[in-house]
C-alpha positions in Angstrom: 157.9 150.8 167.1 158.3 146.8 166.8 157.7 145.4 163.4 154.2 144.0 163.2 154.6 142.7 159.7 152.6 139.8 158.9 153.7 136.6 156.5 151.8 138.5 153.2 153.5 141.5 153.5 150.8 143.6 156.0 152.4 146.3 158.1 150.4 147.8 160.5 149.3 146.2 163.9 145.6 146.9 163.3 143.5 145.1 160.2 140.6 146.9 161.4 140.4 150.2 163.9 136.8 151.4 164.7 136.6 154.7 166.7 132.9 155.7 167.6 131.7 154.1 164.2 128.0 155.0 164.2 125.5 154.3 161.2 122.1 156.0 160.8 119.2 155.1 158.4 115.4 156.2 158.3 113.9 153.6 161.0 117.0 154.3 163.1 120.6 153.8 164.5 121.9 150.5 163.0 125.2 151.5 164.4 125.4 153.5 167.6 129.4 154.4 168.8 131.3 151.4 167.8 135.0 151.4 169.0 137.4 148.6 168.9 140.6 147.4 167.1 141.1 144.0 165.6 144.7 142.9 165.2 146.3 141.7 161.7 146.4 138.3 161.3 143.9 136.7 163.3 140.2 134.9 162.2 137.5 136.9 164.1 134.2 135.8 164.9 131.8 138.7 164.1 128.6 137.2 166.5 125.1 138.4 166.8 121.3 138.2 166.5 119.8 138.9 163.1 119.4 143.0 163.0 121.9 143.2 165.3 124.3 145.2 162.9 126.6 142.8 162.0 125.6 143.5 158.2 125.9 147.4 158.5 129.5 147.3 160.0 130.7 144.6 157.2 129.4 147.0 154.2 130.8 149.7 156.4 134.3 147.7 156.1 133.7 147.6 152.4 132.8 150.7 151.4 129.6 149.2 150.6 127.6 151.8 153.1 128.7 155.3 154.3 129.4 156.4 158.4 126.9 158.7 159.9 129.4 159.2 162.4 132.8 158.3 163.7 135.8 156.5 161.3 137.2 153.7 160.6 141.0 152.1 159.7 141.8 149.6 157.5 145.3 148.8 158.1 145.8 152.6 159.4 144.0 153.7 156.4 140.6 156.0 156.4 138.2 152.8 154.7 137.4 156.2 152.0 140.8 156.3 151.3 141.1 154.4 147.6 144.0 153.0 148.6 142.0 150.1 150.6 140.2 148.8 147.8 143.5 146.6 146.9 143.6 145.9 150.4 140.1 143.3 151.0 137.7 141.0 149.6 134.7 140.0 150.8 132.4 137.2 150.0 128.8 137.4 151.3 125.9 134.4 151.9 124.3 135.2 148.1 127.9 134.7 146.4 127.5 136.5 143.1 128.2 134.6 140.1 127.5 134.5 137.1 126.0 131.4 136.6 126.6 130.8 132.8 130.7 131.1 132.9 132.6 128.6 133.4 135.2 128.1 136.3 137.7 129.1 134.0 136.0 132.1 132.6 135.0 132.9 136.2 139.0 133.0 137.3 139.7 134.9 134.5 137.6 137.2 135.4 138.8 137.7 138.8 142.6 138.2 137.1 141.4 141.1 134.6 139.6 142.7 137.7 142.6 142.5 140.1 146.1 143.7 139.4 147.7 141.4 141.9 145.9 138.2 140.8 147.5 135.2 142.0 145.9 132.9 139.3 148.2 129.5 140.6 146.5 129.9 144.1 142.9 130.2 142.5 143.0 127.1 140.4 144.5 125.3 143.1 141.6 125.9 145.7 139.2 125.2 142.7 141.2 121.7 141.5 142.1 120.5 145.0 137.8 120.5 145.2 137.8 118.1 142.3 136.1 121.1 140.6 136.1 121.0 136.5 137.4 123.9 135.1 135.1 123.6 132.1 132.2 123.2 134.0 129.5 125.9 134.4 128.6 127.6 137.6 125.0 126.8 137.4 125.9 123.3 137.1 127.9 122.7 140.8 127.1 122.1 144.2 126.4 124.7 146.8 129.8 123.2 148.3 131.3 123.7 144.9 130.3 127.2 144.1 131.4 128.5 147.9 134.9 127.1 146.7 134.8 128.9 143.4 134.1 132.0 145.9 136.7 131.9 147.8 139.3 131.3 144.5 138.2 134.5 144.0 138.5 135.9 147.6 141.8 134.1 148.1 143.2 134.8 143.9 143.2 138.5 144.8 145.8 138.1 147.5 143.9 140.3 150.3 145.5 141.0 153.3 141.8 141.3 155.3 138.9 138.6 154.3 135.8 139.9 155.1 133.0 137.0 155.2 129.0 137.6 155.7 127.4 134.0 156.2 129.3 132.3 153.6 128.9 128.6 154.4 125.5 129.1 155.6 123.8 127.2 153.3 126.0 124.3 153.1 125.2 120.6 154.5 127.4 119.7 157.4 130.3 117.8 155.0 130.5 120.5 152.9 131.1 123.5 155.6 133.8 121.5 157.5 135.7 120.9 154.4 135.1 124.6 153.2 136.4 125.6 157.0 139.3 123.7 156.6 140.1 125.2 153.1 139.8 128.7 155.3 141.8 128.1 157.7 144.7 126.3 155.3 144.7 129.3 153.3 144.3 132.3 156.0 147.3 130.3 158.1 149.4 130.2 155.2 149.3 133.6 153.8 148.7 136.0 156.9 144.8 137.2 156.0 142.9 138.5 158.4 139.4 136.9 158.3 136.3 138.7 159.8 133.5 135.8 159.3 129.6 136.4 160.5 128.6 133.4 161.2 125.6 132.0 163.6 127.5 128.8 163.7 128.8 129.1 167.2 130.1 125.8 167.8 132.2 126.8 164.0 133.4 129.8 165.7 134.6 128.6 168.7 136.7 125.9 166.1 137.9 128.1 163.9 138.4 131.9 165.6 140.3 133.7 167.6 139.3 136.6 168.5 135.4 137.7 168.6 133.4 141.2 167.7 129.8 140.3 169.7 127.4 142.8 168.3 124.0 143.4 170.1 121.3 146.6 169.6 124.1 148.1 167.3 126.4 148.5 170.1 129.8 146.0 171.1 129.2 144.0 173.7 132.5 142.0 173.6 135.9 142.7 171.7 138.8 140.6 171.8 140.7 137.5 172.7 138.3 134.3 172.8 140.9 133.0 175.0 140.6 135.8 177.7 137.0 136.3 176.9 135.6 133.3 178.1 138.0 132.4 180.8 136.6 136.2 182.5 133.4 133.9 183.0 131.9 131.5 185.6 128.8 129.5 185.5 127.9 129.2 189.2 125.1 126.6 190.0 123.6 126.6 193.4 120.5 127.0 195.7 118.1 130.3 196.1 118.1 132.5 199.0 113.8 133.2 199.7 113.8 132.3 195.9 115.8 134.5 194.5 119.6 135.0 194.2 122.1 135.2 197.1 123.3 138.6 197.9 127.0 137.5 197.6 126.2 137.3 193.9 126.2 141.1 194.2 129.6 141.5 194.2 130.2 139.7 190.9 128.9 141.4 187.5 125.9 139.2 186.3 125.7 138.6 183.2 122.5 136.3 183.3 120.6 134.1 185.8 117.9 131.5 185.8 115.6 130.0 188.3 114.1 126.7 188.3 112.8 126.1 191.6 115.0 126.0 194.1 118.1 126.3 192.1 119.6 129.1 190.4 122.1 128.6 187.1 124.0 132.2 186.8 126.6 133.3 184.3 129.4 135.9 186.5 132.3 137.7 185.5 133.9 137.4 188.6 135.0 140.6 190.7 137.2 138.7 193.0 136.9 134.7 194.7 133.3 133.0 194.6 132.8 132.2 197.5 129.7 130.0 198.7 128.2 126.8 198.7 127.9 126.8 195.1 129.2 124.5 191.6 131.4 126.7 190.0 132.5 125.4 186.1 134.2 127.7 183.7 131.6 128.4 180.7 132.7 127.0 177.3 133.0 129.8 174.2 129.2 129.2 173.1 127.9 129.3 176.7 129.5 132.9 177.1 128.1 134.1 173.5 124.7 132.5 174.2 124.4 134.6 177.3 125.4 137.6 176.0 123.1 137.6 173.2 120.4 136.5 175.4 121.3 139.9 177.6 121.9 142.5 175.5 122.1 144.8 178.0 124.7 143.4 180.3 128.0 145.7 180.9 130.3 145.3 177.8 134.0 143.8 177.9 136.8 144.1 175.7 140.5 142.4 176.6 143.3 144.7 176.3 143.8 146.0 173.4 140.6 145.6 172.1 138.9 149.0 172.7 140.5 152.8 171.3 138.9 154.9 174.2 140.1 152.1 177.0 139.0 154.8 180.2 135.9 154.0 181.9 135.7 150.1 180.2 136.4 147.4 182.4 139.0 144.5 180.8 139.1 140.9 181.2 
């Protein structure tokens, strides 16, 4: 087998390695047969509506919630394996500090807790802020506290970042500098980053690859650069007002009729061909309609899915 190391040291080719990864609680299945396989090294996009599951497969990740069925790999490891707890940090929306240390106290922390600290890198994500180290949490920014979050994340030296909403509550300047920060950061040392995020216009910026989660099921898994291109938007005129039978051919992902003009998102089964605009969809065009049809025919790129038989590719 070819060496898949990454920059930090990471072996392995997949970070994360669902195989029908299914969660149950009281009102019902949160999770319901999740397989896919996210490569090491790349910033993924974890997309979906609120309740969508999202949530239950990052505490899954983290060993914060237990499978009702199926397993899942980190790094080739079972995620109950004590081995992987070295292996991630995650940050979620709430970021849990404590608000009466100081910065200082709050990194010191973070190197008592973790055997491979990396105390140089955590004060230089804080300092390169213009963050005090004196200064108590309570006292900073929202901007300022996220930073001091991901000193932590970062400090530890993971090899996967797992992110739930983390720049949610930011003001515009704030999230593209903490964005930047992310991306220096996950370049330079090889992290994988999983990030939920309803910021789709962030996501197509700063991902990719993409995990679209919808009624606790995937609906897309993989490369956002084979993803969307598997798209067409096709703009044209009714047939009796409704869609032209030629569109049969193509899988339909969603349509829309305003009078006598239809506006259709296709994965294509072969050449469009009639009297129709045809305009390749950008990243949040192809999300948007996904989430807005939930129950349109998964797609995962190569790669992207364990059991590949029976699920088409892009």
């Amino acid at each position: 087998m070819a060496d898949t190391s990454t920059p930090n040291g990471t072996s392995g080719t997949w970070a994360l390695e669902a195989g029908g990864l299914s969660k149950r609680y009281r009102r019902g299945w949160a999770l319901r047969d999740c397989s896919f396989r996210l490569p090491a090294g790349r910033i993924c996009g974890l997309v979906g509506p609120n309740g969508a599951g999202k949530s239950t497969l990052l505490g899954l990740a983290t060993r914060q919630v237990e499978a009702t069925e199926g397993e899942l790999h980190v790094f080739g490891v079972p995620v109950d394996d004590p081995a992987v707890m070295p292996r991630f940090a995650f940050l979620g929306q709430d970021k849990p500090l404590f608000k009466r240390f100081t910065v200082a106290e709050t990194l010191r922390m973070g190197s008592e807790l973790n055997p491979g600290w990396d105390m140089a890198a955590a004060e230089r994500i804080v300092r390169s802020g213009q963050v005090a180290m004196h200064a108590r949490v309570g006292t900073l920014s929202g901007g300022q506290r996220t930073r001091v979050a991901f000193a932590l994340a970062f400090g530890k030296r993971p090899d996967l970042l797992l992110l739930d909403e983390p720049m949610s509550d930011l003001d515009p300047l704030a999230r593209d500098e903490m964005s930047t920060l992310l991306m220096a950061e996950a370049v330079e040392r090889g992290t994988t980053v999983v990030m939920s995020s309803h910021m789709l216009t962030e996501l197509e910026d700063m991902c990719d690859y993409l995990l679209v989660v919808a009624g606790g099921r995937i609906r897309m898994a993989g490369d956002a650069d084979a993803l969307v291109p598997a798209h067409a938007l096709v703009t044209g005129v009714t047939e009796d007002g409704a869609l032209p039978a030629a569109l049969a051919a193509h899988t339909l992902i969603e349509a829309r009729i305003q009078g006598r003009q239809f506006h259709a998102m296709v994965r294509p089964q072969g050449p469009l061909g009639g009297p129709w605009q045809i305009t390749e969809p950008s990243l949040e065009e192809v999300l948007l309609a996904h989430l807005r049809s939930p129950d349109a025919p998964a797609l995962y790129t190569p790669g992207a899915r364990i059991e590949a038989e029976g699920t088409r590719t892009a």
